[in-house]
Structure formats: C-alpha cells, structure tokens
N, C-alpha and C positions, 0 to 999 in steps of 0.2 A: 469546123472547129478551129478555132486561133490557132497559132502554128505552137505558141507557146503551152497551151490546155494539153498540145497534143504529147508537145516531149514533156512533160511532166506525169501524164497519162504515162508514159514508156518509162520515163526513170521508178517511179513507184513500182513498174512491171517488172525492172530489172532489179530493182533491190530486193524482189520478192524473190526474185531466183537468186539473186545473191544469197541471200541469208539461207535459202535453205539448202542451196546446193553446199554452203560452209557448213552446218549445223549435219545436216547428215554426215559427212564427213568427217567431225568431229564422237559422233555418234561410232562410227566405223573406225574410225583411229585408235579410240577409249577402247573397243571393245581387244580389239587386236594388242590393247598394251604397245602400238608402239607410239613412242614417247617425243619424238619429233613433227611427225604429220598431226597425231594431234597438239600438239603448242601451235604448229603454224595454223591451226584449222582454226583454233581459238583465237589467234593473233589476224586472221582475216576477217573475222566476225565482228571485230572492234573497229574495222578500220571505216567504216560506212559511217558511224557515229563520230570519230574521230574528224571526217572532213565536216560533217555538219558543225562541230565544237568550233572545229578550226574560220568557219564563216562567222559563227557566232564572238567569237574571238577578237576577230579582225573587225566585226562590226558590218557585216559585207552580204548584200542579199546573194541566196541562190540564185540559178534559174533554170528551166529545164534541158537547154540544150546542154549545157557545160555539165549538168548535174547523169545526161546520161551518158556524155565521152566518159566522163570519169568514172560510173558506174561500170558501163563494158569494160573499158580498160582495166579498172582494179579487178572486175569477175575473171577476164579472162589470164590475169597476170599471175592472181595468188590462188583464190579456190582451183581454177583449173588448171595454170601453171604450176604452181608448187604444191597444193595441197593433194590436188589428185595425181599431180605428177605427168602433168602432159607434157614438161618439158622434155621429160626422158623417155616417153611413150609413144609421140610422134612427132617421126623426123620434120624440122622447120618448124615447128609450134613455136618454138624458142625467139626465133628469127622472125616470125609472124606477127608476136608480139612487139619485141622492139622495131619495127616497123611502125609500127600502130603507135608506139610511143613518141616516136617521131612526130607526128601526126598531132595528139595529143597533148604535148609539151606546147609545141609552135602554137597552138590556140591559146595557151595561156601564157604565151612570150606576145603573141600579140594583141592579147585583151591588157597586158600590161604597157608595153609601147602606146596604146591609146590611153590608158588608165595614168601615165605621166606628161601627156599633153595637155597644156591648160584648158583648150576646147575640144577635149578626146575625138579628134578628127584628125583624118588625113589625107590631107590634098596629093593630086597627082603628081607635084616635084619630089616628096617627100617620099612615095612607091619603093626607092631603093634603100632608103635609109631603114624603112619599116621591113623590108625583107632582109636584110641584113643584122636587124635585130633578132627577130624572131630563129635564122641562123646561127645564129654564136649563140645565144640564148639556150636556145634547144643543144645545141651540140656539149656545152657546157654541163647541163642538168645529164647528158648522155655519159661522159665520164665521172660526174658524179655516182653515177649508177655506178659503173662499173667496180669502183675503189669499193662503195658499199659491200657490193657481190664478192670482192676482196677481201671485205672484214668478215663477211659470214665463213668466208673459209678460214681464215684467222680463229673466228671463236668457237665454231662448230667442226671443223675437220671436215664440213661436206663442201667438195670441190663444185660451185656452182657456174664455175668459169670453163670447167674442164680442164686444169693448168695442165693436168696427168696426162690427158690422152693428145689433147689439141696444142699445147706450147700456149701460144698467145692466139693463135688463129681464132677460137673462137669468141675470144673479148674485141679482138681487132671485125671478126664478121659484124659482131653487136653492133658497134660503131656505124661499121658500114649501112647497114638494114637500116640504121635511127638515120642515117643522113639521108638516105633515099627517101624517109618518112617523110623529114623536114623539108627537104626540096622538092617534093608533090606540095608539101603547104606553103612552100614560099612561092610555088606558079599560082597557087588559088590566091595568095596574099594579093599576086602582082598580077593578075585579072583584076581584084575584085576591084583596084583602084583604079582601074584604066578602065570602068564602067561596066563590069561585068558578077554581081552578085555568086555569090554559093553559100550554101549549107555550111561549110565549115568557118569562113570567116564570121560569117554573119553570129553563129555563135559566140566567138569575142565580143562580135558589135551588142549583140543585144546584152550580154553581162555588164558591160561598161555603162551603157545605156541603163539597166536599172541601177547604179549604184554611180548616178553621174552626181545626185545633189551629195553625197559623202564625199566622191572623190573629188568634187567643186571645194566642198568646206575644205577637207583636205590640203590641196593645195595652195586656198588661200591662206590658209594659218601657216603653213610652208611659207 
C-alpha cells in the first residue's frame, strides 16, 4: 500500500477515536453536571473540523502524514489531556505532551521554510539556515502557548501553569520538554539534508509537494 493510502488509513482511524473518546466524554460530563469538562469536551469536538475549515480556508490540500501528527497530538493534548484530565492524573503526561509539541510544530516550521522557497527545496548549504528556522519557529509558537495557558488562568481561575504550587518552574519545565522536542527535529532536519531521509521530515516534504502548484501561484503573484 502507498505510504500515503496508509497514513490516511491511520488518520481516519484516529479521528475515529478522536471523536469518540471526546463525545463520551462529553456524554459523562452532561451527566455529572460539571460544567467545565464538559464545555472543553465540546470545544475538543469541534476542533478536527476546525482544521479541515482552516485548509479549506487557506485553499491548501491535506495530506496524511501531517493530517495524523496533528490528529495524535490534538487527541492526546485535549480529550485526554484536559478533558479526561491526564494532565493531573499522571505524573509527566503534561511534559509528554509538550515534548511531542516540539516535535509537531517543527514539522510545520519546516513545511513552511520549504513552502517560502521559490523551488521548495533545500540544498545542503542551506541545512543550517533550515534548522534554525524551524528552532526559533517552534520555540516561538512554545511561548505562545504558554501566555494562552496564562489567559485561561486569567478567564477561568483554573491554574493550568501550576503558578500556585510550582512558582514558574512548571511553565519554564514546558519550555524545556518543547526544546528537547524541536531539537530531536532539528537533528532529523539536519540528517535528512545531508542525505539521510525520515518519517518526520518527509511529512513536511510531501505536504509541500502536494500544494507545490498553489504555493508556485502563490509566489509568483508575490
């Protein structure tokens, strides 16, 4: 089976459990009357259709590798980090995740570094300039996060940072865990161009590659 038939097989397979592990959930929340888990149980349910809108939007094909990081990663971030509450359930889930986010991000810092080249390619002089993108990139989206997880304590009063118990340690851990993430993808960055293929860059290559004649137009009218 094409490598592509296959992660698309898998993301259809994860959104399946996406949705139901959100939907019971949700189901279990209603019933309990409590009134936050389920809004977020609802508010994770929408978020699978939200990135489909968001490609359709931008005018940008899918494809299945990118379709199923971003599948795991939102399953594991929201129905089972905040909805069911893994974050507070077991110790390093937390940490686990933004790890993975690391990981995640940097794939889409560098299907974007290729997606603003005019021949979305990158020669081997260029290796550092592309791993150093995908660095500050990712690290960047990593404090964005964290000011977010900031306002939710702002609007809701649930301390998502720990201010209470940890000081800053645990937003400053966050931090930490997403750079380790990004710099496992910055060695696979700085493989893959010094002739050495993987799974995860190649995910960037091939999104860029289906959406090369748009971001061709693109840039020409640029």
């Amino acid at each position: 089976m094409e490598k592509q038939a296959k992660y698309r097989l898998l993301s259809r397979v994860m959104l399946g459990i996406y949705l139901g592990t959100a939907g019971v959930c949700c189901v279990y929340y209603g019933l309990k009357w409590d009134a936050y888990h389920f809004s977020i149980g609802l508010l994770s349910v929408v978020i699978p259709p939200l990135w489909v809108l968001l490609f359709r939007i931008l005018k940008l094909k899918r494809t299945g590798p990118v379709d199923f990081m971003a599948l795991l990663f939102l399953y594991l971030a929201y129905p089972l980090g905040s909805v069911v509450d893994l974050y507070a359930a077991i110790y390093g889930f937390d940490k686990f995740v933004h790890t993975l986010s690391g990981v995640f991000v940097s794939t889409l810092c560098l299907a974007l570094f290729l997606a603003l080249k005019p021949d979305h390619e990158i020669r081997r002089k260029e290796c550092a300039l592309a791993a150093a993108f995908v660095f500050f990139g990712s690290m960047a989206v990593a404090g964005l996060w964290e000011i977010c997880e900031y306002g939710v304590h702002a609007l809701t009063g649930r301390d998502v940072q720990h201010v209470l118990d940890t000081g800053v340690s645990d937003t400053m851990q966050d931090m930490i865990v997403c750079m380790i993430g990004t710099l496992f993808y910055v060695g696979c960055v700085i493989r893959r161009y010094r002739g050495k293929p993987n799974a995860l860059t190649d995910a960037a290559e091939s999104f860029v590659e289906a959406n090369r004649p748009f971001l061709h137009n693109l840039f020409i009218r640029g």
